[in-house]
PyMOL Python script that loads the backbone (N, CA, C, O; Angstrom):
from pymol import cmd

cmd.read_pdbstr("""\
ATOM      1  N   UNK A   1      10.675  18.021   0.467  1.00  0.00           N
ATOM      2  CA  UNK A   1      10.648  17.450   1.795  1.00  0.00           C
ATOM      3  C   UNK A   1      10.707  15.927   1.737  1.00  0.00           C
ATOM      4  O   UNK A   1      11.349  15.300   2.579  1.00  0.00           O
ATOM      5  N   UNK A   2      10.022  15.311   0.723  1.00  0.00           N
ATOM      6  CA  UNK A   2       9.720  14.101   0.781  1.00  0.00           C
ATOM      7  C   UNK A   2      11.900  13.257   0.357  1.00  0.00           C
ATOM      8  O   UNK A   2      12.571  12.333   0.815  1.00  0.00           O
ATOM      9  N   UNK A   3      12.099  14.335  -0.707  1.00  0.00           N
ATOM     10  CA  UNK A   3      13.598  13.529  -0.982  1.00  0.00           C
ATOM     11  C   UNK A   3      14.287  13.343   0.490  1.00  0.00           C
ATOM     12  O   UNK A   3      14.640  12.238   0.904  1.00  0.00           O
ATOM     13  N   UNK A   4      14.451  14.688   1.311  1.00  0.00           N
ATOM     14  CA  UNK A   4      15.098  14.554   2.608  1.00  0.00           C
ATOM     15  C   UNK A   4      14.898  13.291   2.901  1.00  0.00           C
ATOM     16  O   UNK A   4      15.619  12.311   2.711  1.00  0.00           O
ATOM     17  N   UNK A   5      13.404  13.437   3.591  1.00  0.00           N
ATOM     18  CA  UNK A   5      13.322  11.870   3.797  1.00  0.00           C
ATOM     19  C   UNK A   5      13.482  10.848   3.414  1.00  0.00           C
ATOM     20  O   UNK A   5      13.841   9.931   4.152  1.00  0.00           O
ATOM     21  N   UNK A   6      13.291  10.729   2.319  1.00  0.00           N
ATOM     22  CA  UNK A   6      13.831   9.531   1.621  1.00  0.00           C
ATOM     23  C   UNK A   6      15.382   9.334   2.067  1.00  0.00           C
ATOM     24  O   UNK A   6      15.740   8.199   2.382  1.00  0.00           O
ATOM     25  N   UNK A   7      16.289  10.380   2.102  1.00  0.00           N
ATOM     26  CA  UNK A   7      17.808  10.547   2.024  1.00  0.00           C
ATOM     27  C   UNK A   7      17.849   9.664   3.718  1.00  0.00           C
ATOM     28  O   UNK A   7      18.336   8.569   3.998  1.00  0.00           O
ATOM     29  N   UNK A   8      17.150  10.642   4.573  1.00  0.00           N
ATOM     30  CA  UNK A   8      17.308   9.967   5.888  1.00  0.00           C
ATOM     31  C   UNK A   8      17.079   8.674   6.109  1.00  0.00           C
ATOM     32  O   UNK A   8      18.082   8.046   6.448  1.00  0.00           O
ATOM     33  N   UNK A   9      15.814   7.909   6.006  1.00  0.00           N
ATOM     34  CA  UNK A   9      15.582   6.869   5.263  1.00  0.00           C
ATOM     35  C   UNK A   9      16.616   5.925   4.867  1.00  0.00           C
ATOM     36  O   UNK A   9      16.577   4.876   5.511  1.00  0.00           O
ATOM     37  N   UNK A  10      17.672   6.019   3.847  1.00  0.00           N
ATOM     38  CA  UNK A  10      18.578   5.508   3.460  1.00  0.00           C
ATOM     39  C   UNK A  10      19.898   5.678   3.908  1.00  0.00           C
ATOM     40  O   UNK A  10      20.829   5.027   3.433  1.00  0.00           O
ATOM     41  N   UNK A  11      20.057   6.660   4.947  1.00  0.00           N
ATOM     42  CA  UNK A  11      21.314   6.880   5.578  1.00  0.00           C
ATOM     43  C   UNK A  11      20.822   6.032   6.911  1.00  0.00           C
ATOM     44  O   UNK A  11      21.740   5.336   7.344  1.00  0.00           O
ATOM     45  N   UNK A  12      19.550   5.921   7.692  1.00  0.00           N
ATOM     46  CA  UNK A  12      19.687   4.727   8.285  1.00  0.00           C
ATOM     47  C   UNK A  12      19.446   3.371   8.216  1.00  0.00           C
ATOM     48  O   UNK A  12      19.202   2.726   9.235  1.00  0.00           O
ATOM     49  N   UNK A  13      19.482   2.974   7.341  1.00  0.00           N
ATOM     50  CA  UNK A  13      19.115   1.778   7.035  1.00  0.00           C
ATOM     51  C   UNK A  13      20.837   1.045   6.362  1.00  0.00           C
ATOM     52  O   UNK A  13      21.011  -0.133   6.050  1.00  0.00           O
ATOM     53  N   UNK A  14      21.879   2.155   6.298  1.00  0.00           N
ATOM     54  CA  UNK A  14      22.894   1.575   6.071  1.00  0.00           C
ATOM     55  C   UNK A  14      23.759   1.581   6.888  1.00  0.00           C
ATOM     56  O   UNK A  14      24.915   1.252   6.622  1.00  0.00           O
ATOM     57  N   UNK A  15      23.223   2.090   8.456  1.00  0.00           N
ATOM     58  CA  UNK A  15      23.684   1.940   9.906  1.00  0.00           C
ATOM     59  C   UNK A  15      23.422   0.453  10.173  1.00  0.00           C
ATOM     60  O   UNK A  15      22.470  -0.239   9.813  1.00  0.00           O
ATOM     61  N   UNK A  16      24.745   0.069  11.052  1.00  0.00           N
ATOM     62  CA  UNK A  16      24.289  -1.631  11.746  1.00  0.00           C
ATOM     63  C   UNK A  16      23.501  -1.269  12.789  1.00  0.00           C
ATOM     64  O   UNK A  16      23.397  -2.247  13.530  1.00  0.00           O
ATOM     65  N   UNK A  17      23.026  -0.541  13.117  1.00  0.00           N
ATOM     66  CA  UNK A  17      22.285   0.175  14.630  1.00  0.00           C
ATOM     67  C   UNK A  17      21.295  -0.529  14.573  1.00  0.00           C
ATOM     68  O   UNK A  17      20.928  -0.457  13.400  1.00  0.00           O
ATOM     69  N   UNK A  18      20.610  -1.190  15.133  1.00  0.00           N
ATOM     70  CA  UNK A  18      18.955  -1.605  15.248  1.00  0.00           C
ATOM     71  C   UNK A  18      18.192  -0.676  16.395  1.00  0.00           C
ATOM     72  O   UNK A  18      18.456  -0.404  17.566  1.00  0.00           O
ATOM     73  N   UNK A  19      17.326  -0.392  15.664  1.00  0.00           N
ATOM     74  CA  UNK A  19      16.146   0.397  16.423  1.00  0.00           C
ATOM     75  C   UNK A  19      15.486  -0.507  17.221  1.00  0.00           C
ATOM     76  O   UNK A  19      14.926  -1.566  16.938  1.00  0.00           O
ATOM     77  N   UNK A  20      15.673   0.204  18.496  1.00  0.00           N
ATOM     78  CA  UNK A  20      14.778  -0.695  20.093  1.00  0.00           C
ATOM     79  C   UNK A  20      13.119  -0.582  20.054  1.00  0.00           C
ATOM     80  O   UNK A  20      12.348  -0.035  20.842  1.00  0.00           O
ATOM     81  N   UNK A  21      12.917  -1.200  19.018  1.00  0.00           N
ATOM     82  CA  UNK A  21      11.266  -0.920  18.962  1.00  0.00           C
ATOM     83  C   UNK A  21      10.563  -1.749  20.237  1.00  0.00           C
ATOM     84  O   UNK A  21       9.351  -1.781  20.452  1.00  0.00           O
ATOM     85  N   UNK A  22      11.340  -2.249  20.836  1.00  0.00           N
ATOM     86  CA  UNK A  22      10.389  -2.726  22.179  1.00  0.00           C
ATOM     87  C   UNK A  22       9.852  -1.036  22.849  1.00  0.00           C
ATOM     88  O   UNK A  22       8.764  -0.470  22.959  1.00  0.00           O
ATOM     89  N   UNK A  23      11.148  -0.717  23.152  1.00  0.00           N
ATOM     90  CA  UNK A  23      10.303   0.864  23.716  1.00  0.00           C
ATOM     91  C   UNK A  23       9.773   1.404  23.484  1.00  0.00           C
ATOM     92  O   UNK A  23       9.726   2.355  24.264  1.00  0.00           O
ATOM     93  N   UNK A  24       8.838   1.500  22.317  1.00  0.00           N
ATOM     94  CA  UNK A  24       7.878   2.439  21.468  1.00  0.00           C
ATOM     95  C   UNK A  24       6.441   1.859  22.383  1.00  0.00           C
ATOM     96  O   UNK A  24       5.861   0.792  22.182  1.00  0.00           O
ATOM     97  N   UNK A  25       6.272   2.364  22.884  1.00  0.00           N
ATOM     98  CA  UNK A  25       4.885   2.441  24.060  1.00  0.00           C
ATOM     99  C   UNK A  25       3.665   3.591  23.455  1.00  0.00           C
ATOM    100  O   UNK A  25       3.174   4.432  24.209  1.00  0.00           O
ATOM    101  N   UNK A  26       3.420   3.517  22.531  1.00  0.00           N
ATOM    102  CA  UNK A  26       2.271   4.200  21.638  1.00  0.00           C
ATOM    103  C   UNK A  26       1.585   3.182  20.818  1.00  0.00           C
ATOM    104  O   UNK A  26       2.094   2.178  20.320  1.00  0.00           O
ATOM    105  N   UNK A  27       0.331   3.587  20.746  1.00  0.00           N
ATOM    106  CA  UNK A  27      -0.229   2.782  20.048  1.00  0.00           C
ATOM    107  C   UNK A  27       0.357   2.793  18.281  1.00  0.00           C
ATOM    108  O   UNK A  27       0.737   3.727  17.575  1.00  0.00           O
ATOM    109  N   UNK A  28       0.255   1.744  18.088  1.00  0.00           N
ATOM    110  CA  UNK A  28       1.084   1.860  16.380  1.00  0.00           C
ATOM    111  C   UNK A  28       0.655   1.221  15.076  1.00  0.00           C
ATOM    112  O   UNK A  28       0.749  -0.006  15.093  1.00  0.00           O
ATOM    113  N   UNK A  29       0.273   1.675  14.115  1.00  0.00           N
ATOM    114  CA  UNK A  29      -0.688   1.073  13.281  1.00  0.00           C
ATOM    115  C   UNK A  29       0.649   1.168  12.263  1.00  0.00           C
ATOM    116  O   UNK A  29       1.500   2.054  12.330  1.00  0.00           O
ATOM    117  N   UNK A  30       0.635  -0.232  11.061  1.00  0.00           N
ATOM    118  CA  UNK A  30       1.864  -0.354  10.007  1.00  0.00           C
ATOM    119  C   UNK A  30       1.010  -0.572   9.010  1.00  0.00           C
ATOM    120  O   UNK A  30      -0.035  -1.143   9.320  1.00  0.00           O
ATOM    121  N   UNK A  31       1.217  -0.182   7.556  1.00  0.00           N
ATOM    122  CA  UNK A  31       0.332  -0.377   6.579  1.00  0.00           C
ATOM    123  C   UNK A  31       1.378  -0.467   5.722  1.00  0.00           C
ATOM    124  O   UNK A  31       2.043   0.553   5.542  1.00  0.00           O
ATOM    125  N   UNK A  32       1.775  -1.835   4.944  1.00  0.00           N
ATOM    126  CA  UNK A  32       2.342  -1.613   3.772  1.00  0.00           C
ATOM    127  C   UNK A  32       1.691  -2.601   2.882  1.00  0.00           C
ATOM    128  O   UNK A  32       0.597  -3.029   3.252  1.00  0.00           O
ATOM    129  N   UNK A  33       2.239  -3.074   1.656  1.00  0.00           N
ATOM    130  CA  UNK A  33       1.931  -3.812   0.332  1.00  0.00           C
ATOM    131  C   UNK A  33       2.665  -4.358  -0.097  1.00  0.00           C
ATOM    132  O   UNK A  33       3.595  -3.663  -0.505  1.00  0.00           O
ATOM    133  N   UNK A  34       2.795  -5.728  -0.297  1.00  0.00           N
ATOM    134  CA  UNK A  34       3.828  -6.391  -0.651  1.00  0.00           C
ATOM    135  C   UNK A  34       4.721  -6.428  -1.995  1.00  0.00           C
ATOM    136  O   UNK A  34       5.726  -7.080  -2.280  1.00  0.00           O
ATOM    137  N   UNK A  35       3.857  -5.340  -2.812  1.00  0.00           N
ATOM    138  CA  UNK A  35       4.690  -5.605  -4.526  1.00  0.00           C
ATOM    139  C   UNK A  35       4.927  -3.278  -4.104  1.00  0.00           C
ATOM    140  O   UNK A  35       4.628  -2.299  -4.788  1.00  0.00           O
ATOM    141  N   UNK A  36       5.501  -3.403  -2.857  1.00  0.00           N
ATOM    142  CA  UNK A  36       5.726  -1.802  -2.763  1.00  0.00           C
ATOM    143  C   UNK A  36       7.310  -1.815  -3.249  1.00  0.00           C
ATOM    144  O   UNK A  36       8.199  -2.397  -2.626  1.00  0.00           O
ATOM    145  N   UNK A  37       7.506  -1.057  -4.492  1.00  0.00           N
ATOM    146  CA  UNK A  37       9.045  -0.870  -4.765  1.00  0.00           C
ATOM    147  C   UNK A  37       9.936  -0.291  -3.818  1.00  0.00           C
ATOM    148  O   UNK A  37      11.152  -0.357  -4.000  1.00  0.00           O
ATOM    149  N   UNK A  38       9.441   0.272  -2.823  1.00  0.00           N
ATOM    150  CA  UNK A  38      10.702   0.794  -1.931  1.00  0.00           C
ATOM    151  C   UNK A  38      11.012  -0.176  -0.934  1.00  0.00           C
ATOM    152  O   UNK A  38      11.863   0.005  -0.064  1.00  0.00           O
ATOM    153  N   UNK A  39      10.149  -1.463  -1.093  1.00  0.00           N
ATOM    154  CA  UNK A  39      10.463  -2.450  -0.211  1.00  0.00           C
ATOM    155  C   UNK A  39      10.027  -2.133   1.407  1.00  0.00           C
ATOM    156  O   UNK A  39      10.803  -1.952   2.345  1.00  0.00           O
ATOM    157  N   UNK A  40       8.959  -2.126   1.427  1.00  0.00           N
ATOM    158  CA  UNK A  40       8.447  -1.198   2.897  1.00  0.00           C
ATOM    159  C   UNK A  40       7.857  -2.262   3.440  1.00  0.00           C
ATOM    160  O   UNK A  40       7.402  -2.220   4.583  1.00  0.00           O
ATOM    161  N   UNK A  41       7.805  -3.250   2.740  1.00  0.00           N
ATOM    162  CA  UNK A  41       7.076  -4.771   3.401  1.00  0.00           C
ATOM    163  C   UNK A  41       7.858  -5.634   4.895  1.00  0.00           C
ATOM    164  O   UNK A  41       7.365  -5.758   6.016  1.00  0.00           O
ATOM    165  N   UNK A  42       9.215  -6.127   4.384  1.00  0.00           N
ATOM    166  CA  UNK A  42       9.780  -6.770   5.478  1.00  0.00           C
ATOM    167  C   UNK A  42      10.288  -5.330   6.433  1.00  0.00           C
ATOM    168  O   UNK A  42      10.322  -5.666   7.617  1.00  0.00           O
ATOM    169  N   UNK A  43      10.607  -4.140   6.289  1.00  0.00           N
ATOM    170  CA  UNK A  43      10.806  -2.995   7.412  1.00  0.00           C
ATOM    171  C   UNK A  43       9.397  -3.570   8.215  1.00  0.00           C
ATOM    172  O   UNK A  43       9.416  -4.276   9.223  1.00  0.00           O
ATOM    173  N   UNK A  44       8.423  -3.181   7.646  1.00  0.00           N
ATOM    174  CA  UNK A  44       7.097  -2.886   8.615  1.00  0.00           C
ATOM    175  C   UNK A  44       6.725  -4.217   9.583  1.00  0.00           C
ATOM    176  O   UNK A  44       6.539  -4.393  10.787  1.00  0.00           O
ATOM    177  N   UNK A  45       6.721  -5.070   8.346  1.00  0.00           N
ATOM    178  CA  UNK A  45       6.591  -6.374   9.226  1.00  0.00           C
ATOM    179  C   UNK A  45       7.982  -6.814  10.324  1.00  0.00           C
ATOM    180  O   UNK A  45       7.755  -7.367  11.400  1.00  0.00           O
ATOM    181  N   UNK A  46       8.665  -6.653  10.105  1.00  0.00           N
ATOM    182  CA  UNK A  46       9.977  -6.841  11.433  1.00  0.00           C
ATOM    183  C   UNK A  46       9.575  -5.437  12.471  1.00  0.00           C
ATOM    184  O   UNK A  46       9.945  -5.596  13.634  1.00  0.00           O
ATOM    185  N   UNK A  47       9.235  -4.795  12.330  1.00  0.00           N
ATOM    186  CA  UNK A  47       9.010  -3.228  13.055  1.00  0.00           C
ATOM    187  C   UNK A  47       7.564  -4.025  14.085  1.00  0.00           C
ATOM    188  O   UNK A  47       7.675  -4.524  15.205  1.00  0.00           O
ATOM    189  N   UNK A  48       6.379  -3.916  13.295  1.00  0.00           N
ATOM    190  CA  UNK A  48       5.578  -4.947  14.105  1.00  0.00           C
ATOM    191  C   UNK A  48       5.905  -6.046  14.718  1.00  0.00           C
ATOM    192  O   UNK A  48       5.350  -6.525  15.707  1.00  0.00           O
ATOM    193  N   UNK A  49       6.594  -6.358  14.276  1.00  0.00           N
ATOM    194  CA  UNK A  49       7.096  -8.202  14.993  1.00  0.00           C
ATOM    195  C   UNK A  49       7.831  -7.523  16.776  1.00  0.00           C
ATOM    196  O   UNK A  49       8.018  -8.277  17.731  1.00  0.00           O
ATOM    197  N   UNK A  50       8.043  -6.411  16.795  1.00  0.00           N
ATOM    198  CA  UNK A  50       8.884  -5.943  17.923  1.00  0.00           C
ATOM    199  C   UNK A  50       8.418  -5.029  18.850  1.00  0.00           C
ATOM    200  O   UNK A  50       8.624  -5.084  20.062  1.00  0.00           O
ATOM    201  N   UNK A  51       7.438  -3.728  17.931  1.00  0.00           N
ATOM    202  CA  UNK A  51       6.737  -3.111  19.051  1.00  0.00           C
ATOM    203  C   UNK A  51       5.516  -3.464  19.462  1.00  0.00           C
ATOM    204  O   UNK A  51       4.615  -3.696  18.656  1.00  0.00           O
ATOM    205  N   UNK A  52       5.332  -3.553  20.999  1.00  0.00           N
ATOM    206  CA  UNK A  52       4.500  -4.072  21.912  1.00  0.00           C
ATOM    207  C   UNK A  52       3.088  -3.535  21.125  1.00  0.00           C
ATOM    208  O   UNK A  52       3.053  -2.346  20.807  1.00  0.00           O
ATOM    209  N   UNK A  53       1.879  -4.442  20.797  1.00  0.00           N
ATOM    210  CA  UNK A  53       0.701  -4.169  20.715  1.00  0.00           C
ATOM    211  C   UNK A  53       0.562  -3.776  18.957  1.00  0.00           C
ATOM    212  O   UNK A  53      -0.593  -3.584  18.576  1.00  0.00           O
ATOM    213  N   UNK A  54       1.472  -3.678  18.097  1.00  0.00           N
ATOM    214  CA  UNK A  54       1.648  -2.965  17.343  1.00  0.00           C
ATOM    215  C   UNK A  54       0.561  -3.697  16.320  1.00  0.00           C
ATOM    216  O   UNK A  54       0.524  -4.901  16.573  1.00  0.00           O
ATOM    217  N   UNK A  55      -0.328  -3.326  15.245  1.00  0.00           N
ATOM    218  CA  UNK A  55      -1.284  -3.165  14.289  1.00  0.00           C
ATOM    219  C   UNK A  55      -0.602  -3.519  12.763  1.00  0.00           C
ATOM    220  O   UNK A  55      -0.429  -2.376  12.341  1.00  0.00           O
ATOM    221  N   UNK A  56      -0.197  -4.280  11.872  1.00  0.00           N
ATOM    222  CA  UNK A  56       0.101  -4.079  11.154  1.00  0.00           C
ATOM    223  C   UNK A  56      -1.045  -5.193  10.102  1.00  0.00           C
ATOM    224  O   UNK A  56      -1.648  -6.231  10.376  1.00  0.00           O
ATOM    225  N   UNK A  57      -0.925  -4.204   8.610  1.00  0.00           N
ATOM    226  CA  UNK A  57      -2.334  -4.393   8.006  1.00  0.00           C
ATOM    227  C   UNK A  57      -1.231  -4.353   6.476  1.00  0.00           C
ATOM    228  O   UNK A  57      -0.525  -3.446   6.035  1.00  0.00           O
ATOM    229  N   UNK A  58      -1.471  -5.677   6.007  1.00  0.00           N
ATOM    230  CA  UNK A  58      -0.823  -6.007   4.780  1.00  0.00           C
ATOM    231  C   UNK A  58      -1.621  -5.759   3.463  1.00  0.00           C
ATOM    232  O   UNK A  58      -2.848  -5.833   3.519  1.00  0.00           O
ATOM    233  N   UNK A  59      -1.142  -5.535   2.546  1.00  0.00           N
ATOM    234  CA  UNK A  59      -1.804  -5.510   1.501  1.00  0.00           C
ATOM    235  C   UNK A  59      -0.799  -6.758   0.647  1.00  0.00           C
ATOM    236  O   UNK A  59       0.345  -7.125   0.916  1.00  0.00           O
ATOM    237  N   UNK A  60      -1.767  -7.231  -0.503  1.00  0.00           N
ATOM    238  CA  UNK A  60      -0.663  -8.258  -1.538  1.00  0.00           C
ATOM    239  C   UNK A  60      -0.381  -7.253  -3.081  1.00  0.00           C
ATOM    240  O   UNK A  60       0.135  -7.577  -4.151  1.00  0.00           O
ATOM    241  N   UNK A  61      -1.014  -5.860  -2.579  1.00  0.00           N
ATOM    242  CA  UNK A  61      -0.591  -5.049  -4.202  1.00  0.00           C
ATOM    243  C   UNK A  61      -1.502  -3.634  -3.729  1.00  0.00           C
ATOM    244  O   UNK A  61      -2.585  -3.553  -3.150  1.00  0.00           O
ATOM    245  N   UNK A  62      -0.848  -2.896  -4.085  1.00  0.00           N
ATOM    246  CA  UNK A  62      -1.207  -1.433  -4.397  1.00  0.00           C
ATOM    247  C   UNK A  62      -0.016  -0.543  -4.260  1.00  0.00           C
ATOM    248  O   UNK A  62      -0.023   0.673  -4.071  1.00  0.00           O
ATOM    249  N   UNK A  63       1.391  -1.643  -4.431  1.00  0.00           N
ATOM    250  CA  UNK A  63       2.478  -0.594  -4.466  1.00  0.00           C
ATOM    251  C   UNK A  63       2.682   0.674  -3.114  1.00  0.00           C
ATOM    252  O   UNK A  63       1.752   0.859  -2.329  1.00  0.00           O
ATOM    253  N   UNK A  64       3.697   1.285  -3.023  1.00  0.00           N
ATOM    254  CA  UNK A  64       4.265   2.032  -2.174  1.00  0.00           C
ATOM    255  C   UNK A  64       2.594   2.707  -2.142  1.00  0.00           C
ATOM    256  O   UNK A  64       1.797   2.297  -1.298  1.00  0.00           O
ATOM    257  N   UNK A  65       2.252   3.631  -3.029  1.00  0.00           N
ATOM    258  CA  UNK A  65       0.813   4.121  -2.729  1.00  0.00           C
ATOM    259  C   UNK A  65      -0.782   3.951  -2.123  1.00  0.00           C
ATOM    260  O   UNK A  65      -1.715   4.702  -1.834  1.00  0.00           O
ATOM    261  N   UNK A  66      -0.507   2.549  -2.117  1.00  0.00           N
ATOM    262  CA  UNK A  66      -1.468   1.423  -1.485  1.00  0.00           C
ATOM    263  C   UNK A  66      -2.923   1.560  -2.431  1.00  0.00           C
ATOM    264  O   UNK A  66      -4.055   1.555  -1.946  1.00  0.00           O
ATOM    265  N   UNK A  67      -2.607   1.680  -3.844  1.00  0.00           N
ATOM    266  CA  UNK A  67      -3.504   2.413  -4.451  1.00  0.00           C
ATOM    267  C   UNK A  67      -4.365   1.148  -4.466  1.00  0.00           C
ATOM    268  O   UNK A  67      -3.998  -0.014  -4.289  1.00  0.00           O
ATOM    269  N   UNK A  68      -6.195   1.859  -4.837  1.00  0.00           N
ATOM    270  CA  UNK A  68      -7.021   0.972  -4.820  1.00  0.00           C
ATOM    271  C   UNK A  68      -7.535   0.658  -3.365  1.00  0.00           C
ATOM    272  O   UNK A  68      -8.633   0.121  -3.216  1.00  0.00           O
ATOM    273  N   UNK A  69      -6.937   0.910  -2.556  1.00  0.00           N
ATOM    274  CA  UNK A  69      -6.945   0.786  -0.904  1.00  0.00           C
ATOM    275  C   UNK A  69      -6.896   2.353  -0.397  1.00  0.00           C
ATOM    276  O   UNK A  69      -6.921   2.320   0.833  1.00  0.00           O
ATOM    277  N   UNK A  70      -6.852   3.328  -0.735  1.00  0.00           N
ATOM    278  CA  UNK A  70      -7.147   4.286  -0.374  1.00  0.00           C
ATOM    279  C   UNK A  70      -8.680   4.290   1.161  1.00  0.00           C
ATOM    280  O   UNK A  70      -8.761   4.237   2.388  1.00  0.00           O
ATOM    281  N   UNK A  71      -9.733   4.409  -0.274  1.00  0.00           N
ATOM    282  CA  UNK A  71     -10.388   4.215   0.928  1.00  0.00           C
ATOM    283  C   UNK A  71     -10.461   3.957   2.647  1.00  0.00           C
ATOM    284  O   UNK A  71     -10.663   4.638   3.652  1.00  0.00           O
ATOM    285  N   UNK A  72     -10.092   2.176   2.217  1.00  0.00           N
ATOM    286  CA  UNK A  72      -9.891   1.451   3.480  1.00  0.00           C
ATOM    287  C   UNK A  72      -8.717   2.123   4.589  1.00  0.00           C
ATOM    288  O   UNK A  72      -8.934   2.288   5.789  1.00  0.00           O
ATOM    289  N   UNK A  73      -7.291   2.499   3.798  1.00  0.00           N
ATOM    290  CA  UNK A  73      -6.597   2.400   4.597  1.00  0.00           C
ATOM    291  C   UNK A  73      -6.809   3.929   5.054  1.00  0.00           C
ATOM    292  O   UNK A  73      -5.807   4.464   5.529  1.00  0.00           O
ATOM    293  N   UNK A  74      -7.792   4.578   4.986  1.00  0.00           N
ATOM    294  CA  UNK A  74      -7.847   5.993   5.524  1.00  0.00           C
ATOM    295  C   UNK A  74      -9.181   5.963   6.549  1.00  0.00           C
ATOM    296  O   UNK A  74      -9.495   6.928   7.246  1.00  0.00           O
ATOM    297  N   UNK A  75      -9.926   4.664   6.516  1.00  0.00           N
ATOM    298  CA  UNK A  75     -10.619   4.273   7.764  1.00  0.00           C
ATOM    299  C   UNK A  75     -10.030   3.790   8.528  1.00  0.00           C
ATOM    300  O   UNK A  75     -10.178   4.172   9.689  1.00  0.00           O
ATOM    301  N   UNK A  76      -9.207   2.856   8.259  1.00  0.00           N
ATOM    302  CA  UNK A  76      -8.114   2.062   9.280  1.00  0.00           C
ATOM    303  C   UNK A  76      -7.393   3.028  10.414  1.00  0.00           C
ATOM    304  O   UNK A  76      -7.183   2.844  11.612  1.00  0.00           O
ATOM    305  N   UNK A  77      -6.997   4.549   9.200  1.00  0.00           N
ATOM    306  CA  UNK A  77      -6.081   5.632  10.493  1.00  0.00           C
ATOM    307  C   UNK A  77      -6.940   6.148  10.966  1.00  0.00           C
ATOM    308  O   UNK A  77      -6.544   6.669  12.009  1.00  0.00           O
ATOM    309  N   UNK A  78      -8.164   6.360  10.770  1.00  0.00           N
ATOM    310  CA  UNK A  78      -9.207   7.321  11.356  1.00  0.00           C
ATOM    311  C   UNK A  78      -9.442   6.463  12.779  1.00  0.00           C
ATOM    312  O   UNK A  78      -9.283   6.815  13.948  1.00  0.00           O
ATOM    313  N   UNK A  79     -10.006   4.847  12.038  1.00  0.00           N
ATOM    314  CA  UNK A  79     -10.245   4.297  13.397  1.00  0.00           C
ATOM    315  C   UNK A  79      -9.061   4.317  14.611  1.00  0.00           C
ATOM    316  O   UNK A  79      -9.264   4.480  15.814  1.00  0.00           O
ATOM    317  N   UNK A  80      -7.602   4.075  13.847  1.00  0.00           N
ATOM    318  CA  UNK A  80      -6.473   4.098  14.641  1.00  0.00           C
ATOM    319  C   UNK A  80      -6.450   5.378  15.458  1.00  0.00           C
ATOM    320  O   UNK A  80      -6.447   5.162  16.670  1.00  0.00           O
ATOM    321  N   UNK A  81      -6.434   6.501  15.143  1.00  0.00           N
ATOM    322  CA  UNK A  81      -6.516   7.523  15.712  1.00  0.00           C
ATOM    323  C   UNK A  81      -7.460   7.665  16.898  1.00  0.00           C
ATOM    324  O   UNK A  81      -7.001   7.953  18.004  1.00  0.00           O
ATOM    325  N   UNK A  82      -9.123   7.420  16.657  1.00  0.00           N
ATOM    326  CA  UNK A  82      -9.721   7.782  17.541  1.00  0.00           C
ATOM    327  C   UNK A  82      -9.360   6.478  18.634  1.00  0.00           C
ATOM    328  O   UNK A  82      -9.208   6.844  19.799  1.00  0.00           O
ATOM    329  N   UNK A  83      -9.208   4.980  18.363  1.00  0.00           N
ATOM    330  CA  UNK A  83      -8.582   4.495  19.561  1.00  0.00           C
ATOM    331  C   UNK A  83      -7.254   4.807  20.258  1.00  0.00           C
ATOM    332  O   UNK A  83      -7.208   4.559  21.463  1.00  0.00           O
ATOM    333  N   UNK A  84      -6.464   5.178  19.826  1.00  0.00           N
ATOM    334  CA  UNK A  84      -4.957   5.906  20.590  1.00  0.00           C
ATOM    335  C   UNK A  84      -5.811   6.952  21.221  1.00  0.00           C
ATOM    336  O   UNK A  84      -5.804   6.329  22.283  1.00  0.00           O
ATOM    337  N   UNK A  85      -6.530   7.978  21.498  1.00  0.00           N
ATOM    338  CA  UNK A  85      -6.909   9.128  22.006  1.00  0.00           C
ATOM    339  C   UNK A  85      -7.976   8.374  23.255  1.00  0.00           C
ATOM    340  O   UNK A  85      -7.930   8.722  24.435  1.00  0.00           O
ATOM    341  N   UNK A  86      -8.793   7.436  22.795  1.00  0.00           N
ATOM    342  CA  UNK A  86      -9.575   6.841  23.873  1.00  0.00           C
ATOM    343  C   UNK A  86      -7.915   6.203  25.210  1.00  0.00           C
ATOM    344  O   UNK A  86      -7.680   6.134  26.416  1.00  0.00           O
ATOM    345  N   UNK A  87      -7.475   6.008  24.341  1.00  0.00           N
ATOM    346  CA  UNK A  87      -6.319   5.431  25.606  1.00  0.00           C
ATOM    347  C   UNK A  87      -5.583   6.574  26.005  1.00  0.00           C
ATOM    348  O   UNK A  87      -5.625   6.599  27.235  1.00  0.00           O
ATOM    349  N   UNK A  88      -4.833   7.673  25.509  1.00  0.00           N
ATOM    350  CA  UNK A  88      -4.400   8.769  25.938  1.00  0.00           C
ATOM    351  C   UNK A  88      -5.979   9.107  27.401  1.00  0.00           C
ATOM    352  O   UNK A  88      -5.933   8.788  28.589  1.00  0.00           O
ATOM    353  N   UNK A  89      -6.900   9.667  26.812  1.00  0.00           N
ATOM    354  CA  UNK A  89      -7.548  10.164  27.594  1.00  0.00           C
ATOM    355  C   UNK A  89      -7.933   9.343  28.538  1.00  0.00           C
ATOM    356  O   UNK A  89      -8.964   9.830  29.002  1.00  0.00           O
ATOM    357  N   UNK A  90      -7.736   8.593  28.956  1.00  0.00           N
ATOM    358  CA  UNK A  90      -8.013   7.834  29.874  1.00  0.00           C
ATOM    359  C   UNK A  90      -7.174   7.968  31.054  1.00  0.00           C
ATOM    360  O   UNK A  90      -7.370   7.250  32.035  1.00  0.00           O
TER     361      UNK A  90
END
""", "prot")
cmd.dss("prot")
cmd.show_as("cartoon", "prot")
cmd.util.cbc("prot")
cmd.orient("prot")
């Protein structure tokens, strides 16, 4: 499952299409790492730079896996989660 994605992944990213991330009206949390080999750093950060309200939480190393940051970044979605649902339910 994960190659698919990856495949999809790379079949758009060699589209000139830009994604309208202004319209993404959900709350949106971005987590990448700057020494991540798949290069997930400038995607996330231009992706945040565009959707409204958007969360993005850098790391300077733990690679694509965010290793060593585990922990944290699985409080970060927990907290992310239960605030998106306080705003849904509302």
């Amino acid at each position: 499952m994960r190659y698919e994605g990856v495949k999809n992944d790379n079949k758009n990213d060699a589209t000139a299409n830009r994604y309208p991330y202004e319209n993404i009206n959900v709350p949106t949390l971005l987590v990448s790492a700057k020494d991540d080999l798949f290069k997930t750093y400038p995607k996330a950060e231009y992706a945040a730079k565009y959707i409204p309200n958007a969360k993005f939480i850098l790391y300077e190393s733990g690679g694509h896996l965010l290793l060593r940051h585990d922990s944290e970044v699985r409080n970060l979605v927990l907290q992310h989660i239960s605030e998106a649902l306080k705003v849904v339910v509302q």
